[in-house]
DRENPA-3360 file (N, C-alpha, C; in nm, 2 decimals, always signed):
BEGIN
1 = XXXXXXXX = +1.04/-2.18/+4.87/+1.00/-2.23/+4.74/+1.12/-2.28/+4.67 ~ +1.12/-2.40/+4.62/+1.21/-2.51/+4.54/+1.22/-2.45/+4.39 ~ +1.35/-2.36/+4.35/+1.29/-2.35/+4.19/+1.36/-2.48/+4.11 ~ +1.29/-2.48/+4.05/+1.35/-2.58/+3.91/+1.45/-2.56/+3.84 ~ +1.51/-2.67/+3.80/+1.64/-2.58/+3.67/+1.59/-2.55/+3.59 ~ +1.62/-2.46/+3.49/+1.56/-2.44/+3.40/+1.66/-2.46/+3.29 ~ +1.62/-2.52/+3.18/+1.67/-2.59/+3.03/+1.62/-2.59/+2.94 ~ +1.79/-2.46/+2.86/+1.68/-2.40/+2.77/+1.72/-2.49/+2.60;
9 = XXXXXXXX = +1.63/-2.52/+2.50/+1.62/-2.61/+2.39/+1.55/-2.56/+2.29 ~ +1.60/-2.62/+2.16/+1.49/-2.59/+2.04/+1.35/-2.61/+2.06 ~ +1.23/-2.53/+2.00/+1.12/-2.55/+1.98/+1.08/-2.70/+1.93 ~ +1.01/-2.79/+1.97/+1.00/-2.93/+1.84/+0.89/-2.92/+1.80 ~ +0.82/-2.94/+1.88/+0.72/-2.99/+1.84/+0.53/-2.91/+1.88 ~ +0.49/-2.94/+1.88/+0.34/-2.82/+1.82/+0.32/-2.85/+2.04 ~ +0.32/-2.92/+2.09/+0.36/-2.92/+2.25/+0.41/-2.77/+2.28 ~ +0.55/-2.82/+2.23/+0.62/-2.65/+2.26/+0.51/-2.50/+2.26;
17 = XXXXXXXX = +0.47/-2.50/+2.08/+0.38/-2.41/+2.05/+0.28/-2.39/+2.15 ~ +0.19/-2.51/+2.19/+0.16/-2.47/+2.27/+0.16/-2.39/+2.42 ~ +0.26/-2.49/+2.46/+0.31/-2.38/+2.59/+0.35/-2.26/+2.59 ~ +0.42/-2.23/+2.47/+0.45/-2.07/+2.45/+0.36/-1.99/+2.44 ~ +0.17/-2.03/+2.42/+0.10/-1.91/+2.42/+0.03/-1.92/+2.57 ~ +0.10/-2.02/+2.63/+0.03/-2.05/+2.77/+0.09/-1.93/+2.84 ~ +0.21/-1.86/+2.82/+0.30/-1.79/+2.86/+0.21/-1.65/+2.97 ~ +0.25/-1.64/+3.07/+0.20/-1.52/+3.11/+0.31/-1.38/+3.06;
25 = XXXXXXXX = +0.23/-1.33/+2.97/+0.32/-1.20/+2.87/+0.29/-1.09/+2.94 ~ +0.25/-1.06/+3.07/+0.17/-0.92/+3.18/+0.33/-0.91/+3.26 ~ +0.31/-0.74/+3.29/+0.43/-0.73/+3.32/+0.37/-0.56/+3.39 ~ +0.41/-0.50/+3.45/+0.34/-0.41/+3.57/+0.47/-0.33/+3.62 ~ +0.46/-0.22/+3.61/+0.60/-0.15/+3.62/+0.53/+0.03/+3.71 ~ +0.63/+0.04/+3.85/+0.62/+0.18/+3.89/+0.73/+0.28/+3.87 ~ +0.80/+0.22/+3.70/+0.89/+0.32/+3.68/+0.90/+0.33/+3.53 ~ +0.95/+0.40/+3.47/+0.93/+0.45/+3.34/+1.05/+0.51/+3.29;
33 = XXXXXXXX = +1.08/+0.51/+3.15/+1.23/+0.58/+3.10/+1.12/+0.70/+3.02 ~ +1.09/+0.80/+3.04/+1.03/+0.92/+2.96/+1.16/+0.97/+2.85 ~ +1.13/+0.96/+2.75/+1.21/+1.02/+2.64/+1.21/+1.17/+2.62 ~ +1.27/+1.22/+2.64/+1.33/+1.37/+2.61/+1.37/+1.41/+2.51 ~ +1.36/+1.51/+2.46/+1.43/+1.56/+2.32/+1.47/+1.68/+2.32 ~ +1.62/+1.68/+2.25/+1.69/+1.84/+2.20/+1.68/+1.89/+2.06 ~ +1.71/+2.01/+2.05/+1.67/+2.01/+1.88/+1.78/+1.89/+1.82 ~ +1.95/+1.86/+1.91/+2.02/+1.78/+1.83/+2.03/+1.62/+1.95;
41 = XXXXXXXX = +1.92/+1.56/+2.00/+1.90/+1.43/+2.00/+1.82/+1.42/+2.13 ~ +1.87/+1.26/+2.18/+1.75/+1.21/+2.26/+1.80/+1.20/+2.38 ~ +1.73/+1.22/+2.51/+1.77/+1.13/+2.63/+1.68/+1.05/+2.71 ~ +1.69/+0.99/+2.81/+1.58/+0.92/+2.86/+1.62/+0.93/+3.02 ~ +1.47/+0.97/+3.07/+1.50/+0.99/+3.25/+1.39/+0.89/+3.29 ~ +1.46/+0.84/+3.41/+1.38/+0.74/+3.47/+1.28/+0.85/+3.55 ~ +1.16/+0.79/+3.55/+1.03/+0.83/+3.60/+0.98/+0.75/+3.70 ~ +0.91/+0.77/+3.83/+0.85/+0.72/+3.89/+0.69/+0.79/+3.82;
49 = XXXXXXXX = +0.61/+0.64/+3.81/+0.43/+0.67/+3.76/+0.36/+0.62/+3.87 ~ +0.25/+0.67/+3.85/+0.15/+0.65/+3.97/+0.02/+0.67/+3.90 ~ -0.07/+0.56/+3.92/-0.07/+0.42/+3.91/+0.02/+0.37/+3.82 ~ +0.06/+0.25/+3.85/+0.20/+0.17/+3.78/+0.12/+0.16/+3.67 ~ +0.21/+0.08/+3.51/+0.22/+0.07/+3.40/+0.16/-0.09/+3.38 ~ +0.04/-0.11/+3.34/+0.03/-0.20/+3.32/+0.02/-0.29/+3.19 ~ +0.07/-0.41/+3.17/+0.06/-0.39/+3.05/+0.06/-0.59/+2.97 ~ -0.02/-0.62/+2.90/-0.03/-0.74/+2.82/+0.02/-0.72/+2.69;
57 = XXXXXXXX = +0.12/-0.84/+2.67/+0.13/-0.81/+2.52/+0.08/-0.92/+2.46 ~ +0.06/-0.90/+2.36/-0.07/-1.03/+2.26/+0.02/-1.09/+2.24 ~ -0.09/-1.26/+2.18/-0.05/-1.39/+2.18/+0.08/-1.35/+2.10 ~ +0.22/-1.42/+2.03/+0.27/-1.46/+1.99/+0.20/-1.55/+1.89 ~ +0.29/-1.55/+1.79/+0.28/-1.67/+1.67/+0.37/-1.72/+1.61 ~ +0.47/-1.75/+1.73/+0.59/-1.85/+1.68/+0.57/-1.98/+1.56 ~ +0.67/-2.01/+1.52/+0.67/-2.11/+1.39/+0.78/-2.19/+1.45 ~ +0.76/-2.31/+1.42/+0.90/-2.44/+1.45/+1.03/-2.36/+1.39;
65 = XXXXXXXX = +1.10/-2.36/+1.42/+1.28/-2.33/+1.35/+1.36/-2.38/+1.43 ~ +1.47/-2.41/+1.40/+1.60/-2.42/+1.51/+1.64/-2.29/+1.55 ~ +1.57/-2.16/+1.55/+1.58/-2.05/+1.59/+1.48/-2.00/+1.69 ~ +1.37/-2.08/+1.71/+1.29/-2.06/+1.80/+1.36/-2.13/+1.96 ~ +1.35/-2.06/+2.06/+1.41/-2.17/+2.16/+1.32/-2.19/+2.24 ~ +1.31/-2.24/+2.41/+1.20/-2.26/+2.51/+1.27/-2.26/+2.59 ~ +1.28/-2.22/+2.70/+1.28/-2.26/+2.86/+1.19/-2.31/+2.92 ~ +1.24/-2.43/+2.94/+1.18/-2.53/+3.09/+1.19/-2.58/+3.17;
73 = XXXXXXXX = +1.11/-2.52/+3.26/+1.15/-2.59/+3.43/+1.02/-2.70/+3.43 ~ +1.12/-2.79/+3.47/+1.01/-2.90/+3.47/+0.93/-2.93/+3.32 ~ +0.87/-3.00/+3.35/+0.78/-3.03/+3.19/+0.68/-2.89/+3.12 ~ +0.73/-2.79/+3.26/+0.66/-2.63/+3.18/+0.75/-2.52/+3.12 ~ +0.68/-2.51/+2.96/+0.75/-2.40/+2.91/+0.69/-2.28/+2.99 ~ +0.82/-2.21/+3.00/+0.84/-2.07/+3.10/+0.90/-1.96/+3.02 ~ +0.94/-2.01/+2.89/+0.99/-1.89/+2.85/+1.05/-1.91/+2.72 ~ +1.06/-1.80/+2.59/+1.09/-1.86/+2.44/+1.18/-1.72/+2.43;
81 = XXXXXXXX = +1.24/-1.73/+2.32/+1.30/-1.65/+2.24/+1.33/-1.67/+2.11 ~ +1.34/-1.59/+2.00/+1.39/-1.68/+1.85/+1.49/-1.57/+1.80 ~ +1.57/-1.59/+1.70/+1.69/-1.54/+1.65/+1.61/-1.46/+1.52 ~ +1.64/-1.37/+1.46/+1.66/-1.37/+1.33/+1.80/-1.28/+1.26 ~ +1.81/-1.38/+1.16/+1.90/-1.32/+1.11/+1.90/-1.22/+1.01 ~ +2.00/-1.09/+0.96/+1.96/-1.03/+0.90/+2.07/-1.03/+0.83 ~ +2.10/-1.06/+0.66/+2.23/-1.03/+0.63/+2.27/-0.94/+0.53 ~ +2.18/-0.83/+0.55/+2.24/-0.72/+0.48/+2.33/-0.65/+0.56;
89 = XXXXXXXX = +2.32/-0.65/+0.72/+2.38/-0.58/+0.75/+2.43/-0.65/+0.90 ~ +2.43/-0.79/+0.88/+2.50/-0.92/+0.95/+2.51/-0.86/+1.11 ~ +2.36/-0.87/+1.12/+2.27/-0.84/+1.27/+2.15/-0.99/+1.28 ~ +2.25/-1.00/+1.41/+2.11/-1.12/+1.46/+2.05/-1.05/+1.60 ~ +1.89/-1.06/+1.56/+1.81/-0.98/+1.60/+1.69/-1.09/+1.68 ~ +1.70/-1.06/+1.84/+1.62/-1.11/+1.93/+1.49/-1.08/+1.92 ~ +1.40/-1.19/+1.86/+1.22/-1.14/+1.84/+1.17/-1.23/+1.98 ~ +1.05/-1.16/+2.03/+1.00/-1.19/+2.12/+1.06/-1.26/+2.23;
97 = XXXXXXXX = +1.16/-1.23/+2.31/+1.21/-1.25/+2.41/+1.11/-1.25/+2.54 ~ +1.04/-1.36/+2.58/+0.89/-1.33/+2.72/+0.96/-1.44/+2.81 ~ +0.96/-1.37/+2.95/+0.94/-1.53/+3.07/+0.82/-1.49/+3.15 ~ +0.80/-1.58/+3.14/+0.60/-1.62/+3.23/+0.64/-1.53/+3.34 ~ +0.60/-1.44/+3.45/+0.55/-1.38/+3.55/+0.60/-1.47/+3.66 ~ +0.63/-1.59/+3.65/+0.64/-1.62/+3.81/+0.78/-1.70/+3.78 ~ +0.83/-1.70/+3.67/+0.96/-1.77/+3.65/+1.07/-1.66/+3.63 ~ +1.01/-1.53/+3.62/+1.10/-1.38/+3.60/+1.22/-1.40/+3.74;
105 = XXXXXXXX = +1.29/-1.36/+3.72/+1.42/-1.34/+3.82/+1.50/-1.49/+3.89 ~ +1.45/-1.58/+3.76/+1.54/-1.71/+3.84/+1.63/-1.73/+3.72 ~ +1.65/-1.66/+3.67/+1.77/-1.72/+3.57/+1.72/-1.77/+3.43 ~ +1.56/-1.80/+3.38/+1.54/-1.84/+3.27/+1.55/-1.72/+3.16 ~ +1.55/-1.60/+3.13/+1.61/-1.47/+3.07/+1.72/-1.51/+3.04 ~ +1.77/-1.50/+3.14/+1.98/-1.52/+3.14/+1.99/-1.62/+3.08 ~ +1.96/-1.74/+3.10/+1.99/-1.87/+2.98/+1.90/-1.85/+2.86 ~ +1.80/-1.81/+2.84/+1.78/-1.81/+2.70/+1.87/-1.69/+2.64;
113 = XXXXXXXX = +1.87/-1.57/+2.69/+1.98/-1.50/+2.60/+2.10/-1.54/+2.58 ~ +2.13/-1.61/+2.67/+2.28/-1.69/+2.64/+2.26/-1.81/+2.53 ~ +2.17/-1.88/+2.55/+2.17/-1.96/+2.44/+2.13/-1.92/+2.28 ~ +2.07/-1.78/+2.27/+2.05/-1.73/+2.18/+2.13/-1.65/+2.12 ~ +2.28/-1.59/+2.26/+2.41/-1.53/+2.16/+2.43/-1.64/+2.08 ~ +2.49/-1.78/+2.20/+2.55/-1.89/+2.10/+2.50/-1.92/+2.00 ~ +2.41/-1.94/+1.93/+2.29/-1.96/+1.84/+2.35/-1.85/+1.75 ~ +2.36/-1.74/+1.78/+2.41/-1.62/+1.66/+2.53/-1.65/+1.59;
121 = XXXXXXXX = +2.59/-1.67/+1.74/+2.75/-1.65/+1.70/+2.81/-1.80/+1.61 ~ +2.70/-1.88/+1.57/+2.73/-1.99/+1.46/+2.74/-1.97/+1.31 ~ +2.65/-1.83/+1.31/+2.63/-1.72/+1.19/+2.76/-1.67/+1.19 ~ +2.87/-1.72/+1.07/+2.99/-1.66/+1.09/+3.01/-1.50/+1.04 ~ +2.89/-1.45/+0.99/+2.90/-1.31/+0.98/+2.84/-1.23/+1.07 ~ +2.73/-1.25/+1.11/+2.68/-1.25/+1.27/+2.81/-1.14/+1.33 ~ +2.78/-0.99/+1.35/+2.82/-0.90/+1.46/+2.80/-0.85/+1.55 ~ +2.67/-0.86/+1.59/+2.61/-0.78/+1.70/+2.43/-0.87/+1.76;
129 = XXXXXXXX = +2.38/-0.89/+1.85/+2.29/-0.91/+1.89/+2.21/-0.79/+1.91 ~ +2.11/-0.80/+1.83/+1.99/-0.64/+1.87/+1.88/-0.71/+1.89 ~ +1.80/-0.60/+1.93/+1.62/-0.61/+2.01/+1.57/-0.48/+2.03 ~ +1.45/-0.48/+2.09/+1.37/-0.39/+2.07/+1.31/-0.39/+2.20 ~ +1.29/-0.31/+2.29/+1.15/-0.30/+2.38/+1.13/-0.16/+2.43 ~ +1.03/-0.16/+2.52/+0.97/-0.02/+2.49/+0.99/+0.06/+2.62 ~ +1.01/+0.21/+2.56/+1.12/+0.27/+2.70/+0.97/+0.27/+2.84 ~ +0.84/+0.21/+2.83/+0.74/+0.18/+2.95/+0.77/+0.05/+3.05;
137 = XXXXXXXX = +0.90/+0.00/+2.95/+0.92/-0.19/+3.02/+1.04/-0.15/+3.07 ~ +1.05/-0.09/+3.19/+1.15/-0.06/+3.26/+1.24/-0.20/+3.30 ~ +1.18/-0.29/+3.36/+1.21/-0.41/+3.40/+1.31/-0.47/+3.33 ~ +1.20/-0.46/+3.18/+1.34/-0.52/+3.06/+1.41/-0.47/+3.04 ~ +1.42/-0.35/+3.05/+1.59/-0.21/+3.02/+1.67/-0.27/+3.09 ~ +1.64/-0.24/+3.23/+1.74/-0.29/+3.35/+1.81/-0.42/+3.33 ~ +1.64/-0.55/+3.29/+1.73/-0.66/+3.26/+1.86/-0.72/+3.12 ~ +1.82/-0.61/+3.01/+1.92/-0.57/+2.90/+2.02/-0.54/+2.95;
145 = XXXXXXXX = +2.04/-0.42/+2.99/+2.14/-0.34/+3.07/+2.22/-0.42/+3.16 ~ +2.21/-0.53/+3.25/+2.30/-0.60/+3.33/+2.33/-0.71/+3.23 ~ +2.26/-0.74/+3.12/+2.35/-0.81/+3.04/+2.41/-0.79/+2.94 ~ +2.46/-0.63/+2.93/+2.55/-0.58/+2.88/+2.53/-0.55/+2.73 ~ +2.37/-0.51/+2.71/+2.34/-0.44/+2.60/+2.30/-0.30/+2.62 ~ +2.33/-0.26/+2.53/+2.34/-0.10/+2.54/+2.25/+0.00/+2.47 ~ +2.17/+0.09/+2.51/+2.07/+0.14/+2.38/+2.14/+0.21/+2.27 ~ +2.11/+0.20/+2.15/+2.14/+0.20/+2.05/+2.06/+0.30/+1.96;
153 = XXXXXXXX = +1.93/+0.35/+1.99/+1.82/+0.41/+1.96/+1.71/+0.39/+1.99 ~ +1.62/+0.49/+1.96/+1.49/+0.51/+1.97/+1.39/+0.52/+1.85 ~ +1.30/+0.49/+1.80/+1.20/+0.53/+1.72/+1.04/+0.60/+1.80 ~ +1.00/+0.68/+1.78/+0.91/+0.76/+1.84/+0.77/+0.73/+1.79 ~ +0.76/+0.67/+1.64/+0.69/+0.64/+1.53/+0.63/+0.54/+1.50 ~ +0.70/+0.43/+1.58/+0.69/+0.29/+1.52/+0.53/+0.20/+1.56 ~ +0.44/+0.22/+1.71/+0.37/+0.19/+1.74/+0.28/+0.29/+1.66 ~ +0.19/+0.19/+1.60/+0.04/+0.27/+1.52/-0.02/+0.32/+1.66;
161 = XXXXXXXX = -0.05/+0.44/+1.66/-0.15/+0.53/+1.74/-0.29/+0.43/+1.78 ~ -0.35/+0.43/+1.85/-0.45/+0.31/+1.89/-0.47/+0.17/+1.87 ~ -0.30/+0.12/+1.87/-0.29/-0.06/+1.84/-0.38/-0.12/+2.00 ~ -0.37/-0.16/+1.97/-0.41/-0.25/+2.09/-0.31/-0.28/+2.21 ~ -0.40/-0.26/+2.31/-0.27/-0.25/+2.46/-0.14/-0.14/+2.45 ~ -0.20/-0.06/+2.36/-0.09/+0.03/+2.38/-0.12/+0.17/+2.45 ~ -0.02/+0.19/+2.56/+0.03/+0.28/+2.65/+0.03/+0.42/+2.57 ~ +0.00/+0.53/+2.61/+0.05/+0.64/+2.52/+0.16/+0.69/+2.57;
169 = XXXXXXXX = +0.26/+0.78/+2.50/+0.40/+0.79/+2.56/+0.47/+0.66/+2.55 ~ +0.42/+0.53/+2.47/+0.53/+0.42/+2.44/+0.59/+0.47/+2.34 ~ +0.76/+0.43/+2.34/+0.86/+0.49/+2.23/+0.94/+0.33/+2.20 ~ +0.94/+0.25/+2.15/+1.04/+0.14/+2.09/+1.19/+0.26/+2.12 ~ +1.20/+0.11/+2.19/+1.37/+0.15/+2.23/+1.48/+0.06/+2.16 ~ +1.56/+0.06/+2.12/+1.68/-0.05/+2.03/+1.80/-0.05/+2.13 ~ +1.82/-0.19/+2.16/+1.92/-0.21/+2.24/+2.05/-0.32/+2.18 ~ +2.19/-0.33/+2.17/+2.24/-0.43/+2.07/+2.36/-0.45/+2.16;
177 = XXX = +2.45/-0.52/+2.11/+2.57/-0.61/+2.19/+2.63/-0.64/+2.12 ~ +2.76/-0.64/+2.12/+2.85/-0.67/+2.01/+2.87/-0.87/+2.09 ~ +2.88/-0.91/+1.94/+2.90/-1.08/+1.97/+3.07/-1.10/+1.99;
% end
């Protein structure tokens, strides 16, 4: 199989939007970070689960910005990411970071997060890159972790008890990078 390059660019146009909810957001995992607790803090052990973790996350509702991005291989978006910035405490924060299911492990991840440090680091107060994903998305830890983001914390609280498509034992994980 031939992959495509992938190039990654601002959102333009309502095209884009579209393709971004075309996105395959399913992601299926036979391993797990289980969170642990002492009376003075947290740890996390990798878990083998049986049956694997399956899991959809709902549409997105991205908005045009020069902060929204897209990856495309070929004339198909494969994958988005957007920035936000926060300047109380001059953190630019990665929202919805997804690559479609069959473009996972070619590099479109890697270039959108790279195009999304650069994107930060134009924020001349901009210190750190942060995100969020959930200690059940092993895949994404790992893929954080090789690019040199580090967990940061946990919240135990954050998912409403019966949201939709939610796992029980999901914990929001915080992972950040210094720019």
């Amino acid at each position: 199989m031939t992959h495509l390059p992938v190039i990654v660019r601002a959102a333009e146009t309502q095209h884009d939007l579209d393709g971004i909810s075309k996105i395959d957001r399913t992601y299926s995992t036979d391993r797990i970070y289980r969170v642990r607790r002492s009376e003075r803090g947290f740890w996390l052990d990798e878990e083998p689960v049986s049956p694997a973790v399956q899991k959809i996350y709902p549409d997105p509702s991205p908005e045009l910005s020069d902060r929204l991005l897209v990856a495309t291989a070929g004339a198909e978006i494969v994958g988005y990411g957007e920035l936000r910035f926060n300047s109380w405490n001059d953190r630019a924060e990665i929202e919805g970071l997804t690559v479609s299911g069959k473009f996972r492990s070619q590099g479109a991840g890697r270039a959108l997060v790279q195009a999304l440090d650069e994107r930060a680091r134009q924020e001349p107060s901009a210190r750190c890159l942060w995100l969020e994903t959930q200690n059940i998305n092993y895949p994404a830890v790992q893929f954080y972790r090789r690019l040199g983001f580090r967990l940061c914390g946990l919240d135990e609280t954050l998912y409403r008890p019966g949201m939709p498509g939610l796992v029980p034992e999901e914990v929001a994980l915080y992972f950040s990078r210094d720019l």
